[in-house]
N, C-alpha and C positions, 0 to 999 in steps of 0.2 A: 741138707735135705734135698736128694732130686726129684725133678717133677718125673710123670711117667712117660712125656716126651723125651726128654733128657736120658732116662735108662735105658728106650727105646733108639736113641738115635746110638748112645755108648755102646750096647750090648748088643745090636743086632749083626756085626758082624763078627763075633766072637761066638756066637750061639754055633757050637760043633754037635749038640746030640737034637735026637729030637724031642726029647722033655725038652730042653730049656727054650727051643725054634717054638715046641705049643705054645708056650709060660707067657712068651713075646707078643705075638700073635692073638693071647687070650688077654693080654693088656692093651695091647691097641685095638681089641674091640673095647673093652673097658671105655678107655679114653674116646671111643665113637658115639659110645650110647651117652656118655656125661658129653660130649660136646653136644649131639642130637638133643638133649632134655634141656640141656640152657638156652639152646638156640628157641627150641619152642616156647619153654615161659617167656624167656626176653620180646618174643614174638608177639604172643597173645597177650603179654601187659603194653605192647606197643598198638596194638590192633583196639585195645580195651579203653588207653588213652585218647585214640585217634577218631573214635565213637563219640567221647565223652566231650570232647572239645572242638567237634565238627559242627557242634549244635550253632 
């Protein structure tokens, strides 16, 4: 099972038309927005912790 970095790092230079150059490109935005949305909860349960036990 590869990760979407892993296809990303295989596939990107083998990508000859431009459907499969969008396909790539429309995964590592994928992979932007899922790292953006972990970075943020991880963020705000860290900000949420750091309230709770400032007291």
């Amino acid at each position: 099972a590869a990760t979407i970095t892993v296809t990303l790092a295989n596939e990107f230079a083998e990508a000859d038309n431009d459907v499969y150059l969008s396909a790539l490109f429309y995964l590592a935005l994928v992979l932007f927005v899922m790292s953006f949305i972990t970075l943020a909860i991880a963020k705000f349960f860290l900000l949420k912790a750091e309230r709770k036990y400032s007291r």
